[in-house]
C-alpha positions in Angstrom: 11.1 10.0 -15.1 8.9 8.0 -12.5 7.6 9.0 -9.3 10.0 9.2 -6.2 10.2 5.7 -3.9 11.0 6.2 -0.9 11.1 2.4 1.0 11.5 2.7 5.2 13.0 -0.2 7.1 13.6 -0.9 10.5 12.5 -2.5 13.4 9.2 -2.0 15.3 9.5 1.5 17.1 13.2 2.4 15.2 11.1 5.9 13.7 9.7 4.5 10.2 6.2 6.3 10.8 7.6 9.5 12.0 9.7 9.5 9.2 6.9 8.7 6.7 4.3 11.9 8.7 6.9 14.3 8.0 8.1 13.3 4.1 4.4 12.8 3.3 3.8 16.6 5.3 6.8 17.9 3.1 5.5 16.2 -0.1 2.1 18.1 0.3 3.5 21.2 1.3 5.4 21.0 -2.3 2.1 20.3 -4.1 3.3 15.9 -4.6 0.4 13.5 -4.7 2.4 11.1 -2.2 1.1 7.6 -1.6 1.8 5.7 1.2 2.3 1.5 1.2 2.3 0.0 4.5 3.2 -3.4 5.2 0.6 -4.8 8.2 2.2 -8.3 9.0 0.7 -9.5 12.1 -3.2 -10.5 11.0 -6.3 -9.4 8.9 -6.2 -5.6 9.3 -8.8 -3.3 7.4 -10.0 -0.1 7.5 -13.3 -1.2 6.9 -15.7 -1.2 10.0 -17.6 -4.1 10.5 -21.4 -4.2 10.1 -21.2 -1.1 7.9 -22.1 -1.7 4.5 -19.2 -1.8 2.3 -18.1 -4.3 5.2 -20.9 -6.8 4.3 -20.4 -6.8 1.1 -16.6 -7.3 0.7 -17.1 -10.1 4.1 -19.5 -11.7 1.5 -17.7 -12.2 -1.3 -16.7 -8.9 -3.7 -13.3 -9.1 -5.1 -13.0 -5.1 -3.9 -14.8 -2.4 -2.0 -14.8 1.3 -1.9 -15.5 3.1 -0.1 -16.2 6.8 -1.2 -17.4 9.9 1.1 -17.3 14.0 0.7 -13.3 14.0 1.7 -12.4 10.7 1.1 -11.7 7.1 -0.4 -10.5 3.8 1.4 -10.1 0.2 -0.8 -10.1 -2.7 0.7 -9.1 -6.1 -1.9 -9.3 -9.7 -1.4 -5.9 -10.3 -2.2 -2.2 -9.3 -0.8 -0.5 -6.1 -3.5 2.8 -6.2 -3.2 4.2 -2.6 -3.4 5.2 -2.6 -7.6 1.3 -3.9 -8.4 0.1 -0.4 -6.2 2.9 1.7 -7.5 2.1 0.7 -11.5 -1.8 1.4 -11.1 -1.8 4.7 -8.4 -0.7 8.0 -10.1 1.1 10.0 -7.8 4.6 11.9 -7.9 6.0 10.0 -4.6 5.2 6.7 -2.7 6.0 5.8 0.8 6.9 1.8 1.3 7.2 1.5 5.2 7.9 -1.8 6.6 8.6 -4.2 3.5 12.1 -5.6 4.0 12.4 -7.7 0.6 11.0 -4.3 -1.8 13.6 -2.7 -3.7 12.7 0.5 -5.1 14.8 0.6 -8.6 17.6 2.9 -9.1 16.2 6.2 -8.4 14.9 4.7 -5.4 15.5 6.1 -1.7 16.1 3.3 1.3 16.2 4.6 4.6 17.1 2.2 7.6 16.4 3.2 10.7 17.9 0.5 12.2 21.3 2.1 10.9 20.2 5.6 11.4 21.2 5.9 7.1 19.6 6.8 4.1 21.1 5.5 0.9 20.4 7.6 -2.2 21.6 6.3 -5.1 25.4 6.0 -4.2 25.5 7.9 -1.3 24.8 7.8 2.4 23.1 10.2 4.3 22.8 9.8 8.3 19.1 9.9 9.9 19.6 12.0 12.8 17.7 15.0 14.3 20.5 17.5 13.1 20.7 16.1 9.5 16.8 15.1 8.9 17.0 18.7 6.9 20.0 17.8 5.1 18.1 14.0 4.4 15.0 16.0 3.2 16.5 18.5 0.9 18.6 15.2 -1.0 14.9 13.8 -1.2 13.3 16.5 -2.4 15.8 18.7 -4.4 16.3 22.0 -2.1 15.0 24.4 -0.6 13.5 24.9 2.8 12.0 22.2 4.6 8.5 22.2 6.6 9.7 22.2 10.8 13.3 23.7 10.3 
C-alpha cells in the first residue's frame, strides 16, 4: 500500500493550515515521515533568501538548488511540480496537499473541505468540527489516542 494523501481545500482563512499543523504534529508523534505540498498561487514565492548563495546561483540559471544545513534541507526548482511528480519521487508514509482544488488523491485518498466543514474518506463523511476533529483523526490514522485530546 502507498503512503496516506490527505488533500485540504477551502477558502483562504476556512482552517486548511491549522488542520495540516495538527495532522502533520499527530503524524510525527506516530513516528510517519509526513510531507507537506502547498499550493502558493498568488506570485514567485521561495524560501530562498536573496543575496545568499544558493540564491545566486538558482537566480542565475541552475535547474535546482539545495540548500543543506546541520537540521535541515530546502529545494527550490525552476519549474511548477504538481503534487503526483513530488509524491512519486519523496519517500514518506503521509503527504499533506493544502490548497490544490483540481488534485485528486486516488482511492485511498482523504479530502477535507473546510469550506463544508467534511472530510470524505473513501465512502464516508466525517464532519470537521472542534468536537469530532478526534473522531476525524482516529479515521485518518487508525485509532488510538490523539495528540491535544
Amino acid at each position: 500500500m502507498g503512503p496516506l494523501i490527505v488533500v485540504l481545500r477551502g477558502r483562504s482563512g476556512s482552517g486548511k493550515t491549522w488542520i495540516a499543523e495538527r495532522l502533520a504534529a499527530e503524524a510525527r508523534r506516530r513516528g510517519l515521515r509526513c510531507v507537506y505540498i502547498k499550493n502558493i498561487p498568488h506570485g514567485d514565492e521561495t524560501l530562498d533568501t536573496e543575496g545568499k548563495d544558493t540564491w545566486r546561483v538558482f537566480s542565475g540559471g541552475a535547474y535546482a538548488s539545495f540548500g543543506v544545513s546541520r537540521d535541515v534541507t530546502f529545494a527550490s526548482f525552476a519549474e511548477r511540480m504538481d503534487p503526483d511528480m513530488i509524491i512519486s519521487h519523496v519517500k514518506a508514509d503521509m503527504f499533506i496537499v493544502e490548497g490544490f482544488r483540481s488534485f485528486v488523491p486516488g482511492e485511498a485518498g482523504i479530502v477535507i473541505d473546510m469550506d463544508a466543514r467534511v472530510a470524505r474518506i473513501g465512502a464516508g463523511e466525517v464532519q470537521v468540527t472542534g468536537e469530532k476533529l478526534g473522531e476525524l483523526f482516529r479515521e485518518i490514522f487508525g485509532g488510538g489516542m490523539v495528540a491535544g485530546e
